[in-house]
PADODO-970056 format. One line per field, with one value per residue (C-alpha): z, x negated, y; residue in one letter. Coordinates in steps of 0.1 Angstrom, whole numbers, plus 5000, padded with zeros to 4 digits. Example, Ala and Ser with C-alpha at 12.3 -4.5 7.8 and 13.67 -1.06 7.14 Angstrom:
<sites>
z = [5078, 5071];
x = [4877, 4863];
y = [4955, 4989];
residu = [A, S];
</sites>
This chain:
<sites>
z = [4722, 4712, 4699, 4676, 4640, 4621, 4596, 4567, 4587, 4567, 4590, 4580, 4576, 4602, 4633, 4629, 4597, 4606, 4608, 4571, 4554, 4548, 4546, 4512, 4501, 4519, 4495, 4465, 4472, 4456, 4479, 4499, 4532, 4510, 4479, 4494, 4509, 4499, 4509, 4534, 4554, 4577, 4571, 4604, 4597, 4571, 4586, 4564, 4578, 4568, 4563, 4536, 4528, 4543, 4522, 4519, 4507, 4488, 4469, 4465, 4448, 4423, 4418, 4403, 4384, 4366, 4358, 4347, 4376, 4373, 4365, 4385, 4422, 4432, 4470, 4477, 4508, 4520, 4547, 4552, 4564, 4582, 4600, 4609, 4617, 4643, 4659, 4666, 4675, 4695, 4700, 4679, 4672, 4661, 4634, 4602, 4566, 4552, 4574, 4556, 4521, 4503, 4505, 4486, 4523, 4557, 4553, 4522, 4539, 4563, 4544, 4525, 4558, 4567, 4538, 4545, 4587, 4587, 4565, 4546, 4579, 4603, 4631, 4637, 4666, 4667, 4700, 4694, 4688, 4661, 4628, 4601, 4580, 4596, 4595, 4555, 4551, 4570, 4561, 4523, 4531, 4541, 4572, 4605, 4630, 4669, 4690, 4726, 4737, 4750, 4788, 4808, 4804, 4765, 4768, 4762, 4784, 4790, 4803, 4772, 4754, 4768, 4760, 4726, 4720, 4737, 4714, 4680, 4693, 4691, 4659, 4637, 4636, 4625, 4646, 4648, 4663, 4646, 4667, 4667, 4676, 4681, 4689, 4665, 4668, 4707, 4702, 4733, 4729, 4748, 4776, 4768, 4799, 4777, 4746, 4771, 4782, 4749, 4732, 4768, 4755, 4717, 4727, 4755, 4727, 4694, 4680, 4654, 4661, 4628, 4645, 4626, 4633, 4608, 4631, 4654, 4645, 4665, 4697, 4711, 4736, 4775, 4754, 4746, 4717, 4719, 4683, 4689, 4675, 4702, 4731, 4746, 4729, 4695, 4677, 4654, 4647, 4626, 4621, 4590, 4587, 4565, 4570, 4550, 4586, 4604, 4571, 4551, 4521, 4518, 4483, 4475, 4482, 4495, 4531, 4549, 4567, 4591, 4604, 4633, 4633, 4632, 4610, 4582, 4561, 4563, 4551, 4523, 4511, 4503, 4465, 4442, 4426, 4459, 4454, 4420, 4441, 4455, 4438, 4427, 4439, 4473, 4479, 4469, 4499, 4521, 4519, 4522, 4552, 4568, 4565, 4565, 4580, 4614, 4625, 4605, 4626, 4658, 4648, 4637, 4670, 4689, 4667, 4674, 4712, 4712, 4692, 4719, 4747, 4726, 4718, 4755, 4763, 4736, 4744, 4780, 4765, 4742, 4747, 4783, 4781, 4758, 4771, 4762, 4765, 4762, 4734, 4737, 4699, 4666, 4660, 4666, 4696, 4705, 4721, 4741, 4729, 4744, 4767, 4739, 4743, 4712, 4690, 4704, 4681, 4704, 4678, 4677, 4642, 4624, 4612, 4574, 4550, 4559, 4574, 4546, 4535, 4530, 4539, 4575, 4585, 4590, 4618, 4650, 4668, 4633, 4615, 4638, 4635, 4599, 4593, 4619, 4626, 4588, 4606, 4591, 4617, 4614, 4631, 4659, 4651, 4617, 4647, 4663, 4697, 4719, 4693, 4687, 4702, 4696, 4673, 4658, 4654, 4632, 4653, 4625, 4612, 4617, 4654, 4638, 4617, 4650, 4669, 4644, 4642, 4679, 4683, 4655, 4672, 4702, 4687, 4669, 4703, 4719, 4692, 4690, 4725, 4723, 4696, 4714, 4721, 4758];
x = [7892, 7916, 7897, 7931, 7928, 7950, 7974, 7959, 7929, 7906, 7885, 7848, 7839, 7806, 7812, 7783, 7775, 7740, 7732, 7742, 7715, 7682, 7651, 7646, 7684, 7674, 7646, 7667, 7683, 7676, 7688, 7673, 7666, 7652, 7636, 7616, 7584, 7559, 7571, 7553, 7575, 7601, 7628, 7639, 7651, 7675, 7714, 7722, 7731, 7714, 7749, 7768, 7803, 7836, 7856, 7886, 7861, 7847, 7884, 7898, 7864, 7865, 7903, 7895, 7866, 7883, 7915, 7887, 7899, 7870, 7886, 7890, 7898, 7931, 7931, 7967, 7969, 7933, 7941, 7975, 7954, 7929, 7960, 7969, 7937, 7929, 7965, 7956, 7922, 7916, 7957, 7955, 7994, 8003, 7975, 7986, 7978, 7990, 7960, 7937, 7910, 7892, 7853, 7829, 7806, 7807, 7780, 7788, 7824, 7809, 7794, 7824, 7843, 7816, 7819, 7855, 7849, 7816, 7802, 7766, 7743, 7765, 7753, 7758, 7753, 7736, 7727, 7688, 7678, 7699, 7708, 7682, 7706, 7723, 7691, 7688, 7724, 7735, 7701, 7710, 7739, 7730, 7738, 7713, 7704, 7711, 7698, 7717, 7694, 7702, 7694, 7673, 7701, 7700, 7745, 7752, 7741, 7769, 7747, 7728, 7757, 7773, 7742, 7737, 7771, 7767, 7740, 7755, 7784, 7761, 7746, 7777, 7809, 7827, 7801, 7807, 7792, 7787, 7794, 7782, 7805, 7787, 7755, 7731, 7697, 7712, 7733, 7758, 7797, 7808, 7835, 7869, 7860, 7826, 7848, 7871, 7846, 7832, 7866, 7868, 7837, 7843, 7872, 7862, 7832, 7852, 7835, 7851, 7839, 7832, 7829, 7811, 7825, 7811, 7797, 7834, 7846, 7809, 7815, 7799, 7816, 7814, 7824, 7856, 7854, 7874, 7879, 7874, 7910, 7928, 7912, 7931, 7918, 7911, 7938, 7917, 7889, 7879, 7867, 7851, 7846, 7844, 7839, 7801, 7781, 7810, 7813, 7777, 7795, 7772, 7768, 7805, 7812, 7846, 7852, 7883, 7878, 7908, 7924, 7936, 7971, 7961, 7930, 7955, 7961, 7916, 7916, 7941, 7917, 7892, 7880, 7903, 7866, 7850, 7883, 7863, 7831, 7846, 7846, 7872, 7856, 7846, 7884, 7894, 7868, 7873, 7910, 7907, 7876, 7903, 7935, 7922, 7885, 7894, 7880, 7849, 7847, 7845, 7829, 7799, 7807, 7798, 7769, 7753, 7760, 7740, 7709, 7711, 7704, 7682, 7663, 7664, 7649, 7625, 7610, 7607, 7582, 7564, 7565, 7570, 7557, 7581, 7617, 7644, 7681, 7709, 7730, 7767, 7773, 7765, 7733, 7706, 7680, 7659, 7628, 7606, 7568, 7554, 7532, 7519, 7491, 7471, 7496, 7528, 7531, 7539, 7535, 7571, 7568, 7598, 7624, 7624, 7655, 7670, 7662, 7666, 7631, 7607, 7576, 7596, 7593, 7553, 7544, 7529, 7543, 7561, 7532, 7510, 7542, 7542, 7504, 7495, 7527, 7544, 7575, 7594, 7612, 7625, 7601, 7616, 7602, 7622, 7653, 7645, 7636, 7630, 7624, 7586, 7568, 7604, 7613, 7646, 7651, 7686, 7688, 7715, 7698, 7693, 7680, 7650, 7640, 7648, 7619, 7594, 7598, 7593, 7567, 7546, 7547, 7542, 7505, 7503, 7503, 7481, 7456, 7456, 7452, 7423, 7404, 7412, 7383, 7377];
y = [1900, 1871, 1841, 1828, 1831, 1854, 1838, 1819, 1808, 1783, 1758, 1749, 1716, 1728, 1750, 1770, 1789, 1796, 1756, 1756, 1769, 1755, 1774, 1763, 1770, 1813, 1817, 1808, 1845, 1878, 1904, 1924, 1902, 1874, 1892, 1917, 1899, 1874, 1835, 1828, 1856, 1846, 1879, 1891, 1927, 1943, 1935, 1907, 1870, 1836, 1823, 1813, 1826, 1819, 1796, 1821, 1847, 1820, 1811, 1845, 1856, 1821, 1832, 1866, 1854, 1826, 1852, 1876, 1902, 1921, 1955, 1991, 1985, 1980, 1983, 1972, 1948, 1957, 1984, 1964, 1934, 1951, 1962, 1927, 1921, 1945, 1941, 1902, 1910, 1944, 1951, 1982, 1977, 2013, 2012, 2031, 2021, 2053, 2073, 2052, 2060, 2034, 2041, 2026, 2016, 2028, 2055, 2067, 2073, 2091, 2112, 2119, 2128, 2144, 2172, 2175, 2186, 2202, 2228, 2228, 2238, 2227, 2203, 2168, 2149, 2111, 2092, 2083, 2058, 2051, 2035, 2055, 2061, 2086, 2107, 2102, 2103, 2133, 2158, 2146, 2159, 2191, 2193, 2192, 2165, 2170, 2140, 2131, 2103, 2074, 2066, 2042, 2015, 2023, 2035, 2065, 2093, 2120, 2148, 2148, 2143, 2171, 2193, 2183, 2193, 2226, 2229, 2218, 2241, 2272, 2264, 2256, 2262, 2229, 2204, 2171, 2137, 2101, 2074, 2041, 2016, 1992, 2008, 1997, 1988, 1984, 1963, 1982, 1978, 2012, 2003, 2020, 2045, 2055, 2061, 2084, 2108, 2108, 2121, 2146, 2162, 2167, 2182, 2208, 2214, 2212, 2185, 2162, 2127, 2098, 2065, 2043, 2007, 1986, 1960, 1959, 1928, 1913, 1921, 1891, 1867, 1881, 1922, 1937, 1962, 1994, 2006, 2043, 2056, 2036, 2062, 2091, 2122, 2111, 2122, 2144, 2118, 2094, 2061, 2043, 2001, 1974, 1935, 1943, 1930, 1905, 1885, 1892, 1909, 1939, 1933, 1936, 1973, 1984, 2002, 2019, 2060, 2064, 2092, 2100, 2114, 2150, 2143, 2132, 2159, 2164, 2127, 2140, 2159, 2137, 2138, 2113, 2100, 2089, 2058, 2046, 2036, 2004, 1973, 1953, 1920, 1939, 1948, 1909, 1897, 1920, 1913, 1881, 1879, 1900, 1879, 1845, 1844, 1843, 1815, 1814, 1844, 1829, 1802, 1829, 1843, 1812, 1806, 1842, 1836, 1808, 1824, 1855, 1828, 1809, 1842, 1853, 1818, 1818, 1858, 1847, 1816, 1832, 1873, 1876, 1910, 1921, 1937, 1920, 1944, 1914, 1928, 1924, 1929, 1928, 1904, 1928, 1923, 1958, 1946, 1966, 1963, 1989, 1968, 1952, 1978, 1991, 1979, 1993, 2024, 2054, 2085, 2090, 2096, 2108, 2086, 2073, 2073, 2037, 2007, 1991, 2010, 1985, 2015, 2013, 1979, 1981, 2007, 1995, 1963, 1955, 1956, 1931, 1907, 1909, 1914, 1885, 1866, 1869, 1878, 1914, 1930, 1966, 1995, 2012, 2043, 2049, 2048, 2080, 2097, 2067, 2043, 2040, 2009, 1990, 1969, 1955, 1916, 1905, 1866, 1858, 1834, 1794, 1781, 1766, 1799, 1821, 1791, 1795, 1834, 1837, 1815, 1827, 1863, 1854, 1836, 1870, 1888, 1866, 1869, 1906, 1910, 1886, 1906, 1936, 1959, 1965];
residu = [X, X, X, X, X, X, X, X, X, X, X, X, X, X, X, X, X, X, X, X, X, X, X, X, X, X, X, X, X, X, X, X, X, X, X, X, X, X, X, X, X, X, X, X, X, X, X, X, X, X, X, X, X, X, X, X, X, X, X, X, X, X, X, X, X, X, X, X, X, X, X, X, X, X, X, X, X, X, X, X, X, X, X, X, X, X, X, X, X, X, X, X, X, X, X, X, X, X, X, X, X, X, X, X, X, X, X, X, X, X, X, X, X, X, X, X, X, X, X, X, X, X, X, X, X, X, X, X, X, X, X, X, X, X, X, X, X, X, X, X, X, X, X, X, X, X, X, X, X, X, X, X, X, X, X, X, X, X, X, X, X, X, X, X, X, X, X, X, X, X, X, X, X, X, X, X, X, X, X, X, X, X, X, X, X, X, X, X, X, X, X, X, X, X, X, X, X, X, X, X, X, X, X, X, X, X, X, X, X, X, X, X, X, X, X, X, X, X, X, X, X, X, X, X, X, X, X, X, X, X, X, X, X, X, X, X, X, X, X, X, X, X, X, X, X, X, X, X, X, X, X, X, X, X, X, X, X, X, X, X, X, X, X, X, X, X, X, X, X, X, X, X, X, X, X, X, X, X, X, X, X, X, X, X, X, X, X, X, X, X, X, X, X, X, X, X, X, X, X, X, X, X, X, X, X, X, X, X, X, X, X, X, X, X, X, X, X, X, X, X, X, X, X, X, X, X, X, X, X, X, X, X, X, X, X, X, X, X, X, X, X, X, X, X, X, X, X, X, X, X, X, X, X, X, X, X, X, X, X, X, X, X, X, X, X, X, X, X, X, X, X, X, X, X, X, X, X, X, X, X, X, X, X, X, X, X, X, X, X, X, X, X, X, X, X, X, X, X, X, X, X, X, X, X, X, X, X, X, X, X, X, X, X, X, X, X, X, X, X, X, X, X];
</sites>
């Protein structure tokens, strides 16, 4: 991935954007990550980032709200710079703006390609465990779950693969398979040679592949991301992305589905109201993350490279017994808890609507960190087969918070196993 910043970058007066918040300055926030617990809670799970925003966003979005731009969404320039974007970055040179629709977010683009490939019934495939939404999302939709765990290594496995589309095959007749590129709560960027033999099978099976690529631009230092439309074989897929994770604008709604060149005229088809469920201001920072926050960018890149080795560093001090997989992107650590013992949940229980769910956060080894520690990590049991006595930890967040996190679990841990009964 190429490190230089795309035209228009704006510097930051300090390197790191996690080092710029304090503790005190986090709590002052509403959302989600921040509003949802008591204060004595150090927020470790939903995907947003303890950051503040990049001064390009920052500008454009003080530009519009001094003109009063706060109208319908006009999304001209927003697929044209992600263009730019992914040319400089991934070398995705023959992208194309016109095989492009304005979404209001990732998922909910997904779901709107999903009603134009698959029918009510049909299957769809997800690699387990997985992002919870796509559970919710694709059931609400209508439309059935097929799981292709993961394997051992936590990449994908291509037997099972292979057999879940075998399966979804003989089931439906317009099956198809989300993708998560990156692989979220993994944290696994799949090599280009992964992304091959995935398009080999959906075509041999007839399965129309969504790749969901909303944490792309986070491929961590040491990984190359492959955006999924660049691969041999895809020329009747899709993809769906925003800048919602890489830049913490989750709150300002506006995402891009692409087609591949013979997915076109499907995209084409895609119903004229799903365009008024952006925002305005959401196309305005997205635009402008795209084309001139490059290097706020890397310097969040550098910053979350350093939290994965502090965190590695930190797990090894105070939950040695806990498995650590070194992600190689977004900033999502899976951690095995499973030796934890009576607290590492193993009843596989079924996964819950998002994990954004606050009822999903407390289940097992999440709910002794937030019960005994005051820690909230996401439950890995809301992710799916494989996924119980797991948790998910979002390190995006300052070195001192990620410290005091850790340690207090790790005391949590010790003190359970303690009490434990014989």
């Amino acid at each position: 991935m190429s490190r230089s910043t795309p035209s228009g970058g704006h510097p930051t007066a300090t390197p790191n954007p996690l080092t710029q918040l304090t503790l005190e300055q986090l709590r002052r926030r509403t959302s989600m990550k921040w509003g949802n617990y008591a204060p004595d809670v150090l927020p470790l799970w939903v995907a947003e980032m303890d950051v503040p925003l990049a001064p390009a966003i920052t500008d454009a979005l003080q530009r519009a709200i001094a003109l009063g731009d706060t109208g319908y969404a006009h999304p001209a320039g927003y697929a044209e710079a992600f263009g730019e974007f992914v040319a400089e970055r991934w070398g995705w040179t023959d992208f194309s703006p016109g095989r492009t629709a304005v979404v209001p977010d990732v998922m909910l683009g997904v779901v709107e390609v999903l009603r134009l490939v698959t029918s009510p019934g049909d299957a769809v495939v997800v690699c387990s465990p997985v992002y919870p939404p796509f559970y919710a999302f694709v059931r609400h939709a209508g439309r059935q779950v097929v799981e292709a765990p993961l394997g051992a290594d936590l990449r994908i496995d291509l037997a099972a693969l292979d057999e879940a589309f075998r399966h979804a095959r003989a089931r439906s007749e317009r099956p198809a398979f989300l993708l998560c590129n990156p692989h979220n709560p993994t944290g696994v960027v799949h090599r280009r040679a992964e992304l091959e033999a995935v398009a080999e099978l959906a075509n041999r099976h007839g399965v129309r592949v969504i790749s969901d690529e909303i944490h792309a631009p986070l491929a961590l230092p040491g990984a190359d991301l492959t955006p999924y439309l660049t691969v041999t074989g895809t020329q009747d897929a899709f993809a769906v992305i925003s800048g919602s994770k890489a830049w913490n604008l989750a709150g300002l709604k506006a995402a891009l589905a692409i087609a591949g060149p013979r997915a076109a005229a499907d995209l084409a088809r895609m119903p004229e109201e799903v365009s008024h469920g952006p925002s305005h201001l959401g196309v305005v920072a997205q635009t402008a993350a795209l084309r001139a926050g490059g290097e706020w960018l890397d310097h969040l890149l550098d910053g979350l490279h350093a939290n994965r080795a502090r965190l590695e560093t930190l797990l090894a001090e105070h939950l040695p017994t806990v498995g650590y997989h070194r992600p190689e992107g977004t900033y999502l650590a899976w951690l095995d808890c499973r030796r934890l013992g009576p607290h590492a949940d193993q009843s596989g229980r079924a996964p819950g609507p998002a994990d954004s769910a606050p009822g999903e956060v407390s289940a097992g080894p999440a709910e002794l960190f937030l019960e005994r520690a005051r820690v909230a990590v996401s439950s890995g049991h809301a992710f799916g087969t494989g996924g119980a006595g797991w948790v998910r930890l979002n390190f995006a967040t300052s070195p001192a918070i990620l410290t005091d996190a850790v340690a207090r679990m790790g005391r949590a841990a010790r003190e359970a196993e303690a009490t434990a009964p014989n």
